[in-house]
C-alpha positions in Angstrom: -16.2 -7.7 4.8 -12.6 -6.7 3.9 -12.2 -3.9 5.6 -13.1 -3.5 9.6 -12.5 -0.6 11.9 -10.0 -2.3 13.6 -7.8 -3.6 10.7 -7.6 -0.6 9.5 -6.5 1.2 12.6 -3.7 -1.6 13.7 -2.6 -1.3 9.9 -2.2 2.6 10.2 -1.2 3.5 13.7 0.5 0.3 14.6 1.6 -1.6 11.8 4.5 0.6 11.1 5.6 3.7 9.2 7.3 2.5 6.2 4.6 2.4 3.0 5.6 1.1 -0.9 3.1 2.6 -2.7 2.9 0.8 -5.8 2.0 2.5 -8.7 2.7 5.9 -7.7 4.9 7.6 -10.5 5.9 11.7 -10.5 2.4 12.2 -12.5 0.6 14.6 -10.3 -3.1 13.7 -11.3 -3.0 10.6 -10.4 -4.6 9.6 -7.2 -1.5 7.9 -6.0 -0.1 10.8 -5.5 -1.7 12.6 -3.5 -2.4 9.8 -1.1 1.3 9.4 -0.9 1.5 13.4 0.0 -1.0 12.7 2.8 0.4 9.4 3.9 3.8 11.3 4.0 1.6 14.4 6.0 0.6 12.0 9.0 4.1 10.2 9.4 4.6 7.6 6.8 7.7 6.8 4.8 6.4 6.3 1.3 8.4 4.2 -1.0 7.2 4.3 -4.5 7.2 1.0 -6.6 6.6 1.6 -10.3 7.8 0.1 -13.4 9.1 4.1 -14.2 11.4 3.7 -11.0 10.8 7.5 -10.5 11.6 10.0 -7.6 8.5 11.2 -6.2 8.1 13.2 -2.9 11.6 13.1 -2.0 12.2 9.3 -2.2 13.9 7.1 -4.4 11.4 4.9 -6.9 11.8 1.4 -7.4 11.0 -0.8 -10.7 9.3 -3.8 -8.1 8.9 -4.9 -4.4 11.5 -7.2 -4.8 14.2 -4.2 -5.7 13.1 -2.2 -2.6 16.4 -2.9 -0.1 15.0 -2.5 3.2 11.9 -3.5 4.6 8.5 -2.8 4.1 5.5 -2.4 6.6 2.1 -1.9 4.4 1.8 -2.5 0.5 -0.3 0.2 -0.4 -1.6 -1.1 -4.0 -2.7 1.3 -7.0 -3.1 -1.5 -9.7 -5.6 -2.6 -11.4 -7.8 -5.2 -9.5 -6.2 -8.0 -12.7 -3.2 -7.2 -11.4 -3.4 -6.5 -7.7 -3.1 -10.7 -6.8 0.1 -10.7 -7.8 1.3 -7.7 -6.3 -0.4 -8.6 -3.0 1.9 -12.4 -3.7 5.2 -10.2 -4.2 4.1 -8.5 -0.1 3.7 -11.7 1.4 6.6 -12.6 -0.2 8.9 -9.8 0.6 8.4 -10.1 4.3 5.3 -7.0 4.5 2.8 -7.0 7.5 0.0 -5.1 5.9 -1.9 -4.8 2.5 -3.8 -2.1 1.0 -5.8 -2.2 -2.1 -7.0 1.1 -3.1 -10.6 2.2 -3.8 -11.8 0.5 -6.4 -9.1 -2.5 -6.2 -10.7 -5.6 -5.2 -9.9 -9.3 -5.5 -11.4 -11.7 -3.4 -9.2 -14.3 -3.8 -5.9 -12.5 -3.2 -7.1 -11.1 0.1 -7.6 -15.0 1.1 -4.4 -15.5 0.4 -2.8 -12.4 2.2 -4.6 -13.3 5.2 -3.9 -16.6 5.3 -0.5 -15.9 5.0 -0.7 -14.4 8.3 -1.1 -10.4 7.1 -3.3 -8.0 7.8 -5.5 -6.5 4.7 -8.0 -4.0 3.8 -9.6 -3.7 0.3 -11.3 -1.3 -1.7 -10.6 1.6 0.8 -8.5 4.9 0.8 -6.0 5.2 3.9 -5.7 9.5 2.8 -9.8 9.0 3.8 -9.3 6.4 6.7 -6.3 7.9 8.6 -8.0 11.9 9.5 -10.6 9.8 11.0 -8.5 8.3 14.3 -7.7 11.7 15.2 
């Protein structure tokens, strides 16, 4: 299972406000971006991390994790499932206490990795779905 209630409650009420959303780029159809609007809606600071480096909802875009200057709380992870390993690597890396791959984004081995690096991770779910539920 790589998703439980709990997780997923500590990672969006207590694991802090400050989301990069990687993959999330100004294109408006993209499901990134409207989970960053709703991530934004309920509190969250949402960084976007995208090769583009673009400005989206008000905050400054950067080309990689490793460019963001400030801390991060939760990866929130839009990339393909090929891809998401590494991205999940570059988290653990730069200091993150949360991963999120998106609907859809799974890899097995990656989330053995993140958690055995000590952080917490949910896969294949949506936090825009998750988070109206605590209410």
């Amino acid at each position: 299972m790589y998703a439980d209630d709990e997780t997923i409650r500590r990672i969006l009420t207590g694991t802090g406000d400050t989301w990069a959303v990687v993959g999330l780029s100004d294109n408006r159809s993209r499901a990134a971006y409207g989970v960053a609007q709703v991530l934004q809606r309920f509190g969250k600071r949402v960084v976007p991390v995208h090769p583009k480096a673009e400005t989206v909802h008000g905050e400054q875009g950067y080309a990689s994790l490793a460019d963001v200057p400030f801390p991060v709380d939760v990866v929130d992870v839009f990339v393909n499932s090929g891809l998401a390993g590494q991205v999940a690597d570059e988290a653990v890396a730069a200091g993150a206490k949360a991963v999120w791959f998106q609907l859809g984004v799974v890899d097995p081995e990656a989330y053995a990795r993140t958690r055995q690096a000590g952080l917490d991770m949910v896969m294949d779910r949506c936090p825009a779905i998750e988070i109206p539920r605590l209410g």
